[in-house]
N, C-alpha and C positions, 0 to 999 in steps of 0.2 A: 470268645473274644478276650485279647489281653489287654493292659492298656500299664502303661510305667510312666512315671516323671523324674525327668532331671533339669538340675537350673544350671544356670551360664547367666552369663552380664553381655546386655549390651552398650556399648557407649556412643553418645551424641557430645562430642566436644570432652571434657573434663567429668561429664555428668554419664553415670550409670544407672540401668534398670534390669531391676533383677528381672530375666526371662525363665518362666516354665516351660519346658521342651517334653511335651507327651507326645506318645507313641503307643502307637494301635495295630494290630496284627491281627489281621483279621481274615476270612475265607475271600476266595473270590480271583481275578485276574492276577499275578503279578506286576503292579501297578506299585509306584513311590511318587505319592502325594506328600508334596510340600506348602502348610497354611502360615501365616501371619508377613505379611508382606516382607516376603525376601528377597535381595535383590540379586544379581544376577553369579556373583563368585559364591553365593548362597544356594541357588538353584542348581550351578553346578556341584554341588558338596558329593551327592548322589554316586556321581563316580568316580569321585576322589575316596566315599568310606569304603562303599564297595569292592574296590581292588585293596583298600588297606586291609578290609578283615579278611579278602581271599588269601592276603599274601601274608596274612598271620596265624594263615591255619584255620581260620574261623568261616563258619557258612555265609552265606546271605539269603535272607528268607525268600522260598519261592512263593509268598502270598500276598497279599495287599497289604502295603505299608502306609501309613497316614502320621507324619511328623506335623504335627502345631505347635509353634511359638507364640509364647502368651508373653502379655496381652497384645492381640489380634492389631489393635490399631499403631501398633508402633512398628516405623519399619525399621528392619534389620538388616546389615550390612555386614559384611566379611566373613573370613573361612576359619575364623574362632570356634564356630558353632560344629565343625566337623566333628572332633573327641568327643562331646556331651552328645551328640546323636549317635554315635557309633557303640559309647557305652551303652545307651540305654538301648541300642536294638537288642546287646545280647542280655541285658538284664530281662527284655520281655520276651524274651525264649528263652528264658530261664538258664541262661548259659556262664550268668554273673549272679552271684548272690545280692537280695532284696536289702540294700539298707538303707538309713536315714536319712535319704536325698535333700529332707528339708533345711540343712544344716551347712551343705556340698555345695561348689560350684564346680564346674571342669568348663576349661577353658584347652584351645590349642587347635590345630590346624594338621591333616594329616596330609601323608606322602604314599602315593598309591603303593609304595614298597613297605610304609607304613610307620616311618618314621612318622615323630613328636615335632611337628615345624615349630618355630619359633614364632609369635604373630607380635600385634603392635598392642599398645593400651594395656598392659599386663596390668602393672602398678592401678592408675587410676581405675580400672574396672576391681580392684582388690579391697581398695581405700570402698568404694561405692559397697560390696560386698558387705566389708566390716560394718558397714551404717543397716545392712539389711538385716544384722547379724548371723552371717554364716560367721562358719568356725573351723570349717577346711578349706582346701582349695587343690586342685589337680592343676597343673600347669605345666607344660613344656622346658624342657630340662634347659633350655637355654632363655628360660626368663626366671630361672630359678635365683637369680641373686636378686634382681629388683624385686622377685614377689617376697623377696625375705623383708623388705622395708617396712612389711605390714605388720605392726607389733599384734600379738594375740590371735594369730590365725594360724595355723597348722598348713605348712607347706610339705605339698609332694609332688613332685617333679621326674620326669621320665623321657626320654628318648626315643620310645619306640613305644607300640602296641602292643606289643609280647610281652612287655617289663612290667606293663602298666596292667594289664590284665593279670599276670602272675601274680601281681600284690592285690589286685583285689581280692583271688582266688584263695590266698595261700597267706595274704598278709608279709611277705617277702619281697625284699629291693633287691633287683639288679646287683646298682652300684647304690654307691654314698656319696650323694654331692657334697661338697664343703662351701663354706659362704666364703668367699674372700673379695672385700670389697676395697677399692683402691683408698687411699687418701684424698685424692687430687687437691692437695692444697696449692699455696704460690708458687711451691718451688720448678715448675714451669713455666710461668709466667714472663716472659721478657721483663728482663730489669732496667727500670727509669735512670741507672746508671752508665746503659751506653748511650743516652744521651748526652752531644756536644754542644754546652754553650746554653740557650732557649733560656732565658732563666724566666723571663716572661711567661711563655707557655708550660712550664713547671708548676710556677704558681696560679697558673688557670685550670692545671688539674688538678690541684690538690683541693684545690676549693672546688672546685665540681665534684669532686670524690665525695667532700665531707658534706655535702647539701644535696650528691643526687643532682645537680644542675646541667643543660646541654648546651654543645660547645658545638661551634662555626670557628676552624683554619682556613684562612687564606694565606694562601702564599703563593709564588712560583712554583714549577717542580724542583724536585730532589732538595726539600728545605727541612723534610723533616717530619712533614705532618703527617702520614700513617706512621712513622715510627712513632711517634708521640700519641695517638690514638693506640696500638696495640697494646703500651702499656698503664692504661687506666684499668684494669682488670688486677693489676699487680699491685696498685696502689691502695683497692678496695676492701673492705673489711671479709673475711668469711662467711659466707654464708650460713643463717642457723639452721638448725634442722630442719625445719619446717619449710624454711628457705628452697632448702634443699631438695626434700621430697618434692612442693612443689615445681621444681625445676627439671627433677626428673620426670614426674608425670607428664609433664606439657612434650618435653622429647619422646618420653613412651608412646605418646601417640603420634608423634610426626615420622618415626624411624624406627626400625629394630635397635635397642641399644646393645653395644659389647659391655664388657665387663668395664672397661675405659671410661665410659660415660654414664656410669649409675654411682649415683649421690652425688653427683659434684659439689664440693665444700667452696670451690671456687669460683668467683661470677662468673657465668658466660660470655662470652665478646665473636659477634654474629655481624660478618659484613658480606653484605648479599652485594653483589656485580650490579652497575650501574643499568644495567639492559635490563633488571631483571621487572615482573610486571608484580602488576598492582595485588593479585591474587598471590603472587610467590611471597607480597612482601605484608600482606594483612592474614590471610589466610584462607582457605575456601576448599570449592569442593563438591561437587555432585552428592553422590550417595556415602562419602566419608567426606568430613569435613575436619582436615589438619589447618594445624596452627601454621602461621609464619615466619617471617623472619623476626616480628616486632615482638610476637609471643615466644618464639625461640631465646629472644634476647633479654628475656624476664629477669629482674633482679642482676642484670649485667648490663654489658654494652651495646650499641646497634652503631655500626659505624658505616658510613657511606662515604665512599671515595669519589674523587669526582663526581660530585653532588648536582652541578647544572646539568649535565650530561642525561642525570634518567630524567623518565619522561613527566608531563606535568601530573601526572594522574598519578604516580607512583609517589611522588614529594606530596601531593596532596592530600595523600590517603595516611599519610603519619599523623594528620592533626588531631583525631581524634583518640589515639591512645596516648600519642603527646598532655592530651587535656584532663584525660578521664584517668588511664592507666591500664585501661584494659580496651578489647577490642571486640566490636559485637558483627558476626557472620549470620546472614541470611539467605536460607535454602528452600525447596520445599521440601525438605526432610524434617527442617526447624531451622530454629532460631540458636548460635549458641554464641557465648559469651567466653573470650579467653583472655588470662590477664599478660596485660603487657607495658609494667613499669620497666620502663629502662633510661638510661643515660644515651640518650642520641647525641653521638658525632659527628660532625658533617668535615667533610672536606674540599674544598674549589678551589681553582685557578684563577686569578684574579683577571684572565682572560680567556680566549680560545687557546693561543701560542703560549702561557702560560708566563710569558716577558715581561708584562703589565706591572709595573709598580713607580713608588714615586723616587725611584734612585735611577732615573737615566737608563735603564734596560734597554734595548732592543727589541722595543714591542715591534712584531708585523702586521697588528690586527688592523682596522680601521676603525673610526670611533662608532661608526653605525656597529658595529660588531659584535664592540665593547659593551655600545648600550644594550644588544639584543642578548648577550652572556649574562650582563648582571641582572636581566628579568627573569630569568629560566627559575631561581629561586623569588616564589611567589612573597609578598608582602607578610600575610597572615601567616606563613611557615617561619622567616625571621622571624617576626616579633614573639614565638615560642620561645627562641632560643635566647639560654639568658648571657654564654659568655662567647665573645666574639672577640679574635683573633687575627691581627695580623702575624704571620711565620717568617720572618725573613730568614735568608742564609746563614747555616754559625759561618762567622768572623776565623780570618786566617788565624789569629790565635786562639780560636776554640781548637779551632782542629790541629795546632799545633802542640798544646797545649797536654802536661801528661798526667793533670790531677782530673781525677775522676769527682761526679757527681754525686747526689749523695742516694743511696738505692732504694729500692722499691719497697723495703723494709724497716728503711726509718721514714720514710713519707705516711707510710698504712699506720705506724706506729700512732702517728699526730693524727691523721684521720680518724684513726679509731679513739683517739683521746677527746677528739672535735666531735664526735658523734656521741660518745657518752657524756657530753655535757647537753646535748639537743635530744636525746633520750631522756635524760632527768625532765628537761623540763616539757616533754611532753607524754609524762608520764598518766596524766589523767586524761592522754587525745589519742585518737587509732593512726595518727600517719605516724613516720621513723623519721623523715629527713627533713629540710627547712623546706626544700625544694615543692611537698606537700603540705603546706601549711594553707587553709582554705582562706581567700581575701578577705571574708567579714572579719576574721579573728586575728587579719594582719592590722584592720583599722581598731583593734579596740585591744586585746592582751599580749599584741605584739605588735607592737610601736615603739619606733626607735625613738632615740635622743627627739627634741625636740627641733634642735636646731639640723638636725641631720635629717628629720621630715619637712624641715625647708625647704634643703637641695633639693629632694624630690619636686616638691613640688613648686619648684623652679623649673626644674627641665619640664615638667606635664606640661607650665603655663607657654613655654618656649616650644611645644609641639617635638622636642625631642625625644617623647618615652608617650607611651599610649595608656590609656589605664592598664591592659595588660600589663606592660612594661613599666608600668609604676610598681604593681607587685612582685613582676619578676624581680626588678632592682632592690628591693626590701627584702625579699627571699634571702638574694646574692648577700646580702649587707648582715643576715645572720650569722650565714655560713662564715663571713671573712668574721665575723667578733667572734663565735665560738673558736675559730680557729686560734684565734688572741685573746681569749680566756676574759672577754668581758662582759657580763651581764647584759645589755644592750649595744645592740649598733651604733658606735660613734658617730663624729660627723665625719669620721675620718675613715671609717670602716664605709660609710655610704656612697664618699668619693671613691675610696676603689671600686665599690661596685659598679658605681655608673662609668667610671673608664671601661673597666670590665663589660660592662654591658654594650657600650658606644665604640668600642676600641678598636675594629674593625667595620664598619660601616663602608664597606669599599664595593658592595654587590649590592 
């Protein structure tokens, strides 16, 4: 009797567990037993390895095979686990040389012809690895850039089963991957400069930018408002590293990434179609459980266009990453948890026909209509949001007009001058922006002006701002003073916020 071990990662969400994959050769029927709860593109592997090592030249054993994945109680999901079973059959027929498994991971997916597939989770199953301390890694020649992220691990990457076997044999590569990782800084980014006119809504995003705060346009159509949503991305500071990584790991596992989409230095900006459902827009999942739209829009934007239009369960399923920052999925696989701070954008029509406003339009709708439009967005989802927006149409002389605005790169400039004054002073707290600043510490080491804690609590006593919205509105009253370079929120800085806050009230 033989027996061999090789490891592999498996992942539940963000989170990895190192698996031991033995293998036993032993007399008896030609039988291929498969143990520790695999699930069904796992059951199938069998004859996915099988034709890859006929069609690589290599045997397949005519004896009783027995593969266990440890530990037994964890179940395991996807066709990652192919290449790390398929090495270790020929290592327990001695067809591969015996080395240091305990050190190793092999991850990758094969092709009955026997190509190196590409799978999902590279990155985050690597980072997981590094905490186990392995110190190499086999991966798939097309996860070969994102597994390069992983500082202090030894990457080897391969295409085929021939290549891959050769270098075990022989210690010799095929080819030479090169690393070549994009930039993706702003210089993509739609520029705040073809914007006409809005000087309103410019100044709602620069302060949303610099506090991380979420925005509600109304307006008609063709006024403006997704252009003005697509470029809050452009406005935002860069992502730091860490930013970063995490941002590609949470895509590593929702998608194959290309070379296009590893490290993005830039924020994400993720707008999922009004139809789409509640599961497309939290995350979820049977036997793999991917992230969503809200965790896809990590450290960037989530924008939703015609906002009354999706359905109540979709709008109501944002409150809780709205509150927390991250989003928690439960399965019977488990429980997992993905993060998902983002700048949510909302966008509606101030009716069904979209005519509704208070300048004489041509509305067609009826007021029963009207009122049943403006419920679709729920009570508790507005009062999340802190800056709301009327869009009216730019003016014959915006559009006439041949001076341009000022671009996306002197705005991020102030942004990012406005955040490193709200970085200093929360240098001894774990959130970044104003927009996370926890409410007991809004009442006691961040307090504004005193006469500027008036106004506030003027509008509570007037039923106009909720306790929630009493802090959202002190958030806002930050962001506008760091923005003007003052020490605390004036009482001037607290009236723009509460316009800002109130300024749109039409839904």
């Amino acid at each position: 009797m033989a027996v061999t071990s090789v490891r592999s990662i498996s992942l539940l969400g963000l989170t990895g567990t190192l698996v031991d994959i033995e293998i036993d050769i032993s007399d008896g029927l030609p039988v291929y037993t498969l143990l520790g709860l695999p699930d069904s593109a796992l059951i199938e592997s069998k004859d996915r390895i099988r034709a890859a090592l006929v069609n690589s030249g290599e045997a397949w054993p005519n004896r009783k095979v027995t593969v266990s994945l440890t530990p037994a109680w964890l179940p395991k999901s996807g066709s990652n686990f192919d290449l790390p079973i398929a090495v270790g059959l020929l290592r327990v027929q001695s067809h591969l040389p015996i080395i240091d498994s305990e050190s190793e991971v092999i991850i990758g997916e094969l092709g009955l012809d026997g190509q190196i597939r590409q799978v999902r989770g590279v990155l985050p199953a690597l980072l997981a690895a590094k905490q186990f301390g392995i110190r190499r890694a086999i991966v798939p020649a097309g996860n070969y850039q994102e597994a390069c992220l992983v500082n202090d691990l030894e990457i080897n990457a391969f295409s085929t089963l021939r290549e891959l076997l050769l270098y075990l044999r022989t210690g010799e590569k095929a080819e030479s991957l090169t690393l070549d990782l994009p930039l993706n800084d702003h210089s993509e980014a739609n520029d705040l400069m073809d914007v006409m006119g809005q000087l309103n809504a410019r100044a709602a995003l620069e302060v949303s930018a610099i506090g991380g705060h979420h925005l509600l346009f109304i307006g008609p159509p063709g006024t403006g408002k997704t252009m003005l949503a697509q470029r809050i991305p452009g406005i935002l500071p860069e992502l730091t590293n860490e930013q970063a990584l995490e941002v590609t790991a949470i895509h590593s596992i929702a998608k194959s990434l290309n070379s296009g989409e590893i490290f993005r230095k830039a924020p994400p900006f993720v707008a999922p179609h009004h139809t789409t459902t509640a599961t497309a827009m939290v995350g979820g999942g049977s036997h793999v459980i991917k992230p969503g739209a809200v965790s896809l829009a990590h450290n960037g934007v989530l924008f939703i266009d015609e906002a009354p239009e999706c359905s109540t369960g979709v709008l109501d399923s944002l409150r809780q990453p709205l509150e927390s920052g991250e989003v928690s999925i439960s399965r019977a696989v488990g429980s997992v948890n993905f993060p998902a701070r983002f700048i949510l954008v909302l966008a509606a029509n101030p009716c069904p026909c979209g005519k509704f406003s208070g300048k004489g339009r041509s509305c067609t709708c009826s007021s029963q209509q009207i009122r049943r439009y403006s419920t679709k967005l729920s009570g508790p989802l507005l009062d999340r949001i802190d800056i709301r927006l009327q869009v009216d149409p730019p003016t014959r002389s915006d559009l006439a007009s041949n001076e341009l605005g000022e671009s996306s790169a002197i705005v991020r400039s102030r942004v990012e001058s406005a955040r490193e004054i709200a970085a200093a002073r929360f240098k001894q707290y774990p959130w970044k922006t104003n927009s996370q600043i926890p409410a007991k510490y809004l009442r006691s080491e961040f307090r504004a002006e005193r006469s500027a804690m008036a106004l506030l609590h003027i509008e509570l006593e007037r039923e106009n701002l909720s306790a929630r919205g009493f802090h959202k509105t002190l958030r806002l009253a930050w962001s506008i003073a760091d923005q003007n370079r003052n020490q605390t929120p004036t009482k001037e800085n607290v009236q723009t916020a509460i316009a800002m806050r109130m300024g749109s009230d039409l839904l």
